[in-house]
RORO-702937 format. One record per residue: residue number from 1; x, y, z of N, C-alpha, C, CB in turn. Coordinates in Angstrom, 1 decimal, decimal comma. Glycine has a CB too. Layout:
BEGIN
<nr=NUM nc1=X nc2=Y nc3=Z cac1=X cac2=Y cac3=Z cc1=X cc2=Y cc3=Z cbc1=X cbc2=Y cbc3=Z>
...
end
This chain:
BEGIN
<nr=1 nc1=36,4 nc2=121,5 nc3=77,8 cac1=37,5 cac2=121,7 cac3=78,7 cc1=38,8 cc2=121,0 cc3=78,1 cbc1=37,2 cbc2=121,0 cbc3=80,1>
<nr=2 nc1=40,0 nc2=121,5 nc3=78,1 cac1=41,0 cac2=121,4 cac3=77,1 cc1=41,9 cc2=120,8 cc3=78,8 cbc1=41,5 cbc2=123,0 cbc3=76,0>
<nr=3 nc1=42,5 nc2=120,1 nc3=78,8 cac1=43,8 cac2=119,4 cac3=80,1 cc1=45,0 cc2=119,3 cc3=79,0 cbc1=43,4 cbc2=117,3 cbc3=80,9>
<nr=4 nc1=45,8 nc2=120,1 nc3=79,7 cac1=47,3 cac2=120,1 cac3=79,1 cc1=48,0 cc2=119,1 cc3=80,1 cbc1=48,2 cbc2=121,7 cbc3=79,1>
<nr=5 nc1=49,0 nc2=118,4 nc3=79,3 cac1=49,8 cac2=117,2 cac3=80,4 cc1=51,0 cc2=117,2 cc3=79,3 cbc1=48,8 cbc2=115,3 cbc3=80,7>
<nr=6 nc1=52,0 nc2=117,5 nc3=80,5 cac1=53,5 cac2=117,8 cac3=80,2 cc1=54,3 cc2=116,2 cc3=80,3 cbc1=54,2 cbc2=119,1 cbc3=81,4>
<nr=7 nc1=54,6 nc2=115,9 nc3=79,3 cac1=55,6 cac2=114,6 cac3=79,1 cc1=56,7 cc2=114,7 cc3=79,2 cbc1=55,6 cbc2=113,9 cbc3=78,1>
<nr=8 nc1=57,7 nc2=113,3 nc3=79,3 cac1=58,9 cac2=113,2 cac3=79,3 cc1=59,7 cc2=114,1 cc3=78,4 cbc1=59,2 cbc2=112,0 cbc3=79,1>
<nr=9 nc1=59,3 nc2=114,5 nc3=77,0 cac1=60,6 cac2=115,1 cac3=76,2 cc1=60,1 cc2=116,3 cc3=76,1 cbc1=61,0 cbc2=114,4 cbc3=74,7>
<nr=10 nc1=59,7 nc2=116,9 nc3=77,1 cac1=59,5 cac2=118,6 cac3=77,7 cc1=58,3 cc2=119,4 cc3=76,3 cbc1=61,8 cbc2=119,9 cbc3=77,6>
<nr=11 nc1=58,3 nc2=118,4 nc3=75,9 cac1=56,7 cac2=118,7 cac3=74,6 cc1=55,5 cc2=118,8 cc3=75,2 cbc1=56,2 cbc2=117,4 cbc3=73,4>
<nr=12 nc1=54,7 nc2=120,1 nc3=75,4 cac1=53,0 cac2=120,2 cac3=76,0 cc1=52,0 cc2=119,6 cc3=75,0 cbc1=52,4 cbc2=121,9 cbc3=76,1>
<nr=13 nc1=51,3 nc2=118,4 nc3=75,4 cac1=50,5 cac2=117,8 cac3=74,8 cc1=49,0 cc2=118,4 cc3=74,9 cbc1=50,7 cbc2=116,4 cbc3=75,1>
<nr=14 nc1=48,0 nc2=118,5 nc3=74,4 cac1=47,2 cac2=118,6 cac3=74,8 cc1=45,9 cc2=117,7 cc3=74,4 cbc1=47,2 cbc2=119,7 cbc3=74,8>
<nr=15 nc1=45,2 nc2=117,2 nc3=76,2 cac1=44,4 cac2=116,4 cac3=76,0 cc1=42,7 cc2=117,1 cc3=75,7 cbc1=44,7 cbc2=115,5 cbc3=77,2>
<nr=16 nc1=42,2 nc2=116,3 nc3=74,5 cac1=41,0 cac2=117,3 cac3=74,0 cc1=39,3 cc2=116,2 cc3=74,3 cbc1=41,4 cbc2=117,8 cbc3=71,7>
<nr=17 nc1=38,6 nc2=116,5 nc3=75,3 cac1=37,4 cac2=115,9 cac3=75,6 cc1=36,1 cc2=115,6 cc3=74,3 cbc1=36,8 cbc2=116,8 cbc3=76,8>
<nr=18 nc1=35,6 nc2=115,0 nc3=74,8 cac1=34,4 cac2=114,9 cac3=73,3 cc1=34,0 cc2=116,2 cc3=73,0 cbc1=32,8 cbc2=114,0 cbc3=73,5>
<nr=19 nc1=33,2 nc2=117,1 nc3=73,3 cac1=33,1 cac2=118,0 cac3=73,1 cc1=33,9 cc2=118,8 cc3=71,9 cbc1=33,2 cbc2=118,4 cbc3=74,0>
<nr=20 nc1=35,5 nc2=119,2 nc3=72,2 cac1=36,4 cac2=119,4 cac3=71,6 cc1=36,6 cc2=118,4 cc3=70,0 cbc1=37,2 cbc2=119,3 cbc3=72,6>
<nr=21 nc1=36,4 nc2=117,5 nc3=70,5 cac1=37,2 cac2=116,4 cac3=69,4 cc1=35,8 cc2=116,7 cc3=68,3 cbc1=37,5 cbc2=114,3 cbc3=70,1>
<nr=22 nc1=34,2 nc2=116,8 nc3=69,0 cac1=33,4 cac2=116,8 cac3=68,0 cc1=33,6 cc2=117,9 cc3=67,3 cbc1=32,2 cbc2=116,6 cbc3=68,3>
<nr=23 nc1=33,8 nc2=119,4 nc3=67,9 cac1=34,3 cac2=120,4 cac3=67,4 cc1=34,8 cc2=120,5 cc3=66,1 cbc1=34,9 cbc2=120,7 cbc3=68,0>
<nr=24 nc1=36,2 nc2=119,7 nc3=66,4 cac1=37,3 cac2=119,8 cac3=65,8 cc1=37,0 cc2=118,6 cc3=64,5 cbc1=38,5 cbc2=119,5 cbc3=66,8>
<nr=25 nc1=36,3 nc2=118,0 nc3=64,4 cac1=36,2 cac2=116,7 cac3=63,6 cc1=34,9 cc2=116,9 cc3=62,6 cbc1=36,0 cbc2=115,4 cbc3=64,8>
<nr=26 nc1=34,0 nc2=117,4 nc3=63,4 cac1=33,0 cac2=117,6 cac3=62,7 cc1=31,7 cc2=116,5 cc3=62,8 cbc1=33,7 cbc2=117,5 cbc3=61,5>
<nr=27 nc1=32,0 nc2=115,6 nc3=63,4 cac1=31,4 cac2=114,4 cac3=64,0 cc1=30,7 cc2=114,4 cc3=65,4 cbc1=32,4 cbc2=113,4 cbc3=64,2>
<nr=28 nc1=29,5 nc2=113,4 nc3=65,3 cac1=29,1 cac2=113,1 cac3=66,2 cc1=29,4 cc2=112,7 cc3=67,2 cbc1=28,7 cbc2=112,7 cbc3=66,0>
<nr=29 nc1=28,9 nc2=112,7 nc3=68,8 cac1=29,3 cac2=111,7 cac3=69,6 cc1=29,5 cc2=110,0 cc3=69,0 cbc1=28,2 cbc2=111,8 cbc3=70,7>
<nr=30 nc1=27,9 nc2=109,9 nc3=68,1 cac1=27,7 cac2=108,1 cac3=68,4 cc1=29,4 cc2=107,8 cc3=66,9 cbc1=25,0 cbc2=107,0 cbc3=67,4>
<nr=31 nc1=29,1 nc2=108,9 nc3=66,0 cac1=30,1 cac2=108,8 cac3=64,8 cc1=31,5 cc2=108,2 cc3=65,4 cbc1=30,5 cbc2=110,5 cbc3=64,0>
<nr=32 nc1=31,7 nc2=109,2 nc3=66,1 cac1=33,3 cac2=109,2 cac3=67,4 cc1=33,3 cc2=107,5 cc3=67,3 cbc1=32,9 cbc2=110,0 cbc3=69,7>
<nr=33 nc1=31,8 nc2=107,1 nc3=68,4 cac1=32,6 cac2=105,9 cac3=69,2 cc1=32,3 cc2=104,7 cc3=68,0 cbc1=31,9 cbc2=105,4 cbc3=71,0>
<nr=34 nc1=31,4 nc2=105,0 nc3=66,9 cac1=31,4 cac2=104,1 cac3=65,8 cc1=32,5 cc2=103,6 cc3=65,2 cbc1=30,8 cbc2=104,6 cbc3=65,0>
<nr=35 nc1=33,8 nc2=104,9 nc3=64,8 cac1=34,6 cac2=104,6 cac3=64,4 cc1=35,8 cc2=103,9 cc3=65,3 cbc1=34,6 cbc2=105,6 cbc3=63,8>
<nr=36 nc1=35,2 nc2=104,0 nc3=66,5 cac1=36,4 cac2=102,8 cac3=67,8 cc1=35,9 cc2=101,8 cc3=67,3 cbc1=36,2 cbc2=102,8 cbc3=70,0>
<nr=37 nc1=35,1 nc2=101,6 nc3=67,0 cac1=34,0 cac2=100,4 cac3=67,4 cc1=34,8 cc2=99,2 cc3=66,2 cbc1=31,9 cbc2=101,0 cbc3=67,0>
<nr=38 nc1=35,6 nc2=98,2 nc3=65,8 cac1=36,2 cac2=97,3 cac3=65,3 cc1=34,9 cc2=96,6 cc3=64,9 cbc1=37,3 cbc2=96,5 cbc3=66,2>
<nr=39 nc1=33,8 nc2=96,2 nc3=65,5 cac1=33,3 cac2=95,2 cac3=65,0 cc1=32,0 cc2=96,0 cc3=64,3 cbc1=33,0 cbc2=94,0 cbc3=66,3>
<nr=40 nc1=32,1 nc2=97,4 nc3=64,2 cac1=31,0 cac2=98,1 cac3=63,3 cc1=31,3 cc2=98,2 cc3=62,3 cbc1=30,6 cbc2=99,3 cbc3=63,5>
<nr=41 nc1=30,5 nc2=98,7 nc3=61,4 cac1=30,6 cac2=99,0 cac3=59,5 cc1=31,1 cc2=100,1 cc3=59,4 cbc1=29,1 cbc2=99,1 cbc3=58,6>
<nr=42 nc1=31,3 nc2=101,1 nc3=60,6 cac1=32,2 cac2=102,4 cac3=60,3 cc1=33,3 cc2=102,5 cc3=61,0 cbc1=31,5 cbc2=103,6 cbc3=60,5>
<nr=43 nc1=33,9 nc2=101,2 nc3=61,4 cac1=35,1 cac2=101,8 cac3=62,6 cc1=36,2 cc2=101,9 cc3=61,2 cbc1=35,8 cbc2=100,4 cbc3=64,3>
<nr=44 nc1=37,3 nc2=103,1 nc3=61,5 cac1=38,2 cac2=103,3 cac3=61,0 cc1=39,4 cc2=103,3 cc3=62,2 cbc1=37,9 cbc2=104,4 cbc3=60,2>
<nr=45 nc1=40,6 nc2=102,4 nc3=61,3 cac1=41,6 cac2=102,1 cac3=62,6 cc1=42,5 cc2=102,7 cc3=62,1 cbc1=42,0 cbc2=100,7 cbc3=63,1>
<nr=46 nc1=42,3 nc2=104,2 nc3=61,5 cac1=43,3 cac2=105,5 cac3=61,5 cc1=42,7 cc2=105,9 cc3=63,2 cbc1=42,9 cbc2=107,1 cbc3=59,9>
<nr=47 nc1=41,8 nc2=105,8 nc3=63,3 cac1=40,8 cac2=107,3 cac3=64,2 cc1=41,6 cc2=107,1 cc3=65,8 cbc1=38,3 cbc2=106,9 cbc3=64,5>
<nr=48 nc1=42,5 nc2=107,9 nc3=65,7 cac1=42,8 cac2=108,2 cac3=67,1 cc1=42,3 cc2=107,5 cc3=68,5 cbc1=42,6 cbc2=109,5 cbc3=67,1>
<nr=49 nc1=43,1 nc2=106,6 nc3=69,2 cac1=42,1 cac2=105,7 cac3=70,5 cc1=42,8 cc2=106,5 cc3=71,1 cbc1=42,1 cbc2=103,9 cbc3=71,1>
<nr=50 nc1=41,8 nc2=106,6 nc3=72,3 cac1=40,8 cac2=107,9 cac3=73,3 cc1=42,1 cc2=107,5 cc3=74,6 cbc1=38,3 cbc2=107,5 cbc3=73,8>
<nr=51 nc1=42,5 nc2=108,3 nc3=75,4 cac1=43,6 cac2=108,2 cac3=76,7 cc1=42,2 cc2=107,9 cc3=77,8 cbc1=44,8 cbc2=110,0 cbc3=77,1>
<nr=52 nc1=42,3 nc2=107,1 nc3=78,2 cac1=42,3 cac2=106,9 cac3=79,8 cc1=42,4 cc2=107,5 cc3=80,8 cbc1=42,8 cbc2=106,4 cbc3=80,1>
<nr=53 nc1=41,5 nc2=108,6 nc3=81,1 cac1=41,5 cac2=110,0 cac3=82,4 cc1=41,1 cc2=109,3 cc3=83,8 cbc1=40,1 cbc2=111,5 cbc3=82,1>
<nr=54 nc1=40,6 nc2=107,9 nc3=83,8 cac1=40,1 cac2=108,1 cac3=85,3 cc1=38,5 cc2=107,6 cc3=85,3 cbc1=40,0 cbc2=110,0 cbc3=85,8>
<nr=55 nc1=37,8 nc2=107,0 nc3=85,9 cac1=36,7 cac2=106,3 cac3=86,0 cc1=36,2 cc2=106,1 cc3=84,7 cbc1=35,8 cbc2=106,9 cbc3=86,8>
<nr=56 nc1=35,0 nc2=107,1 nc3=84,1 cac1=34,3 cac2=106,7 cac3=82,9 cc1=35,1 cc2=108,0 cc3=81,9 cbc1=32,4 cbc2=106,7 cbc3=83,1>
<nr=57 nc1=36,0 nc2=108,6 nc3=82,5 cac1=36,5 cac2=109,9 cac3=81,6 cc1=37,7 cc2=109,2 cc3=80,5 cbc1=37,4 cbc2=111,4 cbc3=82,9>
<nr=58 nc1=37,3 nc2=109,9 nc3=79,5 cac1=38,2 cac2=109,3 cac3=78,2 cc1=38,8 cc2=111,1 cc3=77,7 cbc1=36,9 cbc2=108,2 cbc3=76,6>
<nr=59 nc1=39,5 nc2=111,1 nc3=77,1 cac1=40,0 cac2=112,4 cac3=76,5 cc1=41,1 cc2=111,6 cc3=75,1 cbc1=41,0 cbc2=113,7 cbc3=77,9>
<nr=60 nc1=41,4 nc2=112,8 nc3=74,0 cac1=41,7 cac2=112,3 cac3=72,7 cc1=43,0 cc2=113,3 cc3=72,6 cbc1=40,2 cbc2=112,4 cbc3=71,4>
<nr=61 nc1=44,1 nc2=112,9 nc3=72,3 cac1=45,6 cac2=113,9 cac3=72,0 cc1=45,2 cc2=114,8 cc3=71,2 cbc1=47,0 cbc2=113,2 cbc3=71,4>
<nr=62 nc1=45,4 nc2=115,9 nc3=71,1 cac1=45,3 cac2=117,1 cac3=70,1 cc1=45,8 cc2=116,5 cc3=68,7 cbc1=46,4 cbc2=118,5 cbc3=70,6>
<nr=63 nc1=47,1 nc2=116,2 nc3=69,1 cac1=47,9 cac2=116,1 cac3=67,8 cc1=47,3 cc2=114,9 cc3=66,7 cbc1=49,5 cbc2=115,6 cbc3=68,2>
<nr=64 nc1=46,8 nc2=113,7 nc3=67,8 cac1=46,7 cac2=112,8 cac3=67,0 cc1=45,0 cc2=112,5 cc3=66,5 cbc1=47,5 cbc2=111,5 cbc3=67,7>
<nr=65 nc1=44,4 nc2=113,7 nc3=66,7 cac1=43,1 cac2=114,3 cac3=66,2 cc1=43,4 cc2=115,1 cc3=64,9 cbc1=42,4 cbc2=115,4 cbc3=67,4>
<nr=66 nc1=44,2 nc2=115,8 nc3=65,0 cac1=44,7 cac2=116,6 cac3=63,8 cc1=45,4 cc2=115,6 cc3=62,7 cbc1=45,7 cbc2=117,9 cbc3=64,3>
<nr=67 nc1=46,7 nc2=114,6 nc3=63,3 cac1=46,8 cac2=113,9 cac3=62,3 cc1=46,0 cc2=113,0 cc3=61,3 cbc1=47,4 cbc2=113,4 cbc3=62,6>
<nr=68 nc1=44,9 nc2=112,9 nc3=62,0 cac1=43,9 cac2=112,0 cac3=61,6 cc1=43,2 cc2=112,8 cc3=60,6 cbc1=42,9 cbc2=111,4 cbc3=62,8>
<nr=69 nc1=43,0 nc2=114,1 nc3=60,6 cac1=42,1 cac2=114,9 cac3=60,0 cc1=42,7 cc2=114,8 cc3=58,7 cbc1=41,8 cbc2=116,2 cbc3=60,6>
<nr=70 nc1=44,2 nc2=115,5 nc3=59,3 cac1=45,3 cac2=115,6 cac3=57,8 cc1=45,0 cc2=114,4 cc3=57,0 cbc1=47,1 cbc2=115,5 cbc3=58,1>
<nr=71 nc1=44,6 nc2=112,7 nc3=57,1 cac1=45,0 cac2=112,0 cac3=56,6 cc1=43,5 cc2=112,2 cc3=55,8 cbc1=45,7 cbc2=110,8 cbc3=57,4>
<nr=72 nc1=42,3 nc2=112,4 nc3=56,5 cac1=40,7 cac2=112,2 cac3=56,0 cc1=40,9 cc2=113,3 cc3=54,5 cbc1=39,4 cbc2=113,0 cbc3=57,4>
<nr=73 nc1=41,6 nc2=114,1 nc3=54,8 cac1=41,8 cac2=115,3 cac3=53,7 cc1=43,1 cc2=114,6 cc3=52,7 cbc1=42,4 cbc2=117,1 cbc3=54,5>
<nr=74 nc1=43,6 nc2=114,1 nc3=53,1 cac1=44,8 cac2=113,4 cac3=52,1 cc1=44,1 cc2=112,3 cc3=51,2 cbc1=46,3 cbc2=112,5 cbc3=53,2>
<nr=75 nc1=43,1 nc2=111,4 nc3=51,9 cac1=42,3 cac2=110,5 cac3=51,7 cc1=41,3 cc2=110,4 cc3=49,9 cbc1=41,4 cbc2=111,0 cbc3=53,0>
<nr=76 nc1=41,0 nc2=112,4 nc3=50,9 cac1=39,8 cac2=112,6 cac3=50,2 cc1=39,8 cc2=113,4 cc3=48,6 cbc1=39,0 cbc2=113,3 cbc3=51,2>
<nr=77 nc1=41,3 nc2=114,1 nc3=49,0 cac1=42,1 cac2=114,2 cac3=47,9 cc1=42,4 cc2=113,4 cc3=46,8 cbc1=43,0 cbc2=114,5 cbc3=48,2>
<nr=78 nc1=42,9 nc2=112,4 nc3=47,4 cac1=43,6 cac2=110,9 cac3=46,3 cc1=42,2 cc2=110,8 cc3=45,5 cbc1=44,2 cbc2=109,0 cbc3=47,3>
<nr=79 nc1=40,8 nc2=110,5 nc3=46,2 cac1=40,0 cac2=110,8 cac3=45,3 cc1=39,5 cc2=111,2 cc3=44,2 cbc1=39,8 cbc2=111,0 cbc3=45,5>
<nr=80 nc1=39,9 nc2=112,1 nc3=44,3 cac1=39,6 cac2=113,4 cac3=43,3 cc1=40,7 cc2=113,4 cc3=42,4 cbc1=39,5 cbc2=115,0 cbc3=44,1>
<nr=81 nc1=41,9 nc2=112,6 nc3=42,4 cac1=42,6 cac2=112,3 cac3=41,6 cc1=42,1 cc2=111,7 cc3=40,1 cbc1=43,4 cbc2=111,6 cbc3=42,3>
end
């Protein structure tokens, strides 16, 4: 389920659920919250933190899912340099 939420500077954001984000990422659920996770061996503090929907509901910005990706590929590039 994809929730669009319209902000102040008239830009449609769109909010993307786990589901989506694993989709889009390529990752696991536990991968997801590993990389929130600060005090794990895999958190990365590029990885997009999750919006706040409402009781136990979390959802992740489109955009700042895709920037994150752009950066894993920019990353993974310099590599291969």
């Amino acid at each position: 389920m994809t929730i669009e939420v319209k902000v102040n500077d008239n830009a449609k954001k769109q909010i993307l659920r786990l589901p989506e984000v694993k989709s889009k990422s390529g990752l696991s659920s536990s991968s997801i919250y590993a990389k929130m996770d600060p005090k794990g061996p895999s958190h990365d503090p590029f990885f997009p933190k999750p919006v706040q929907l409402g009781g136990r509901a979390v959802g992740w910005i489109e955009s700042e899912i895709d920037a994150w990706i752009d950066l894993c590929i920019e990353r993974s590039r310099k590599d291969c340099e």
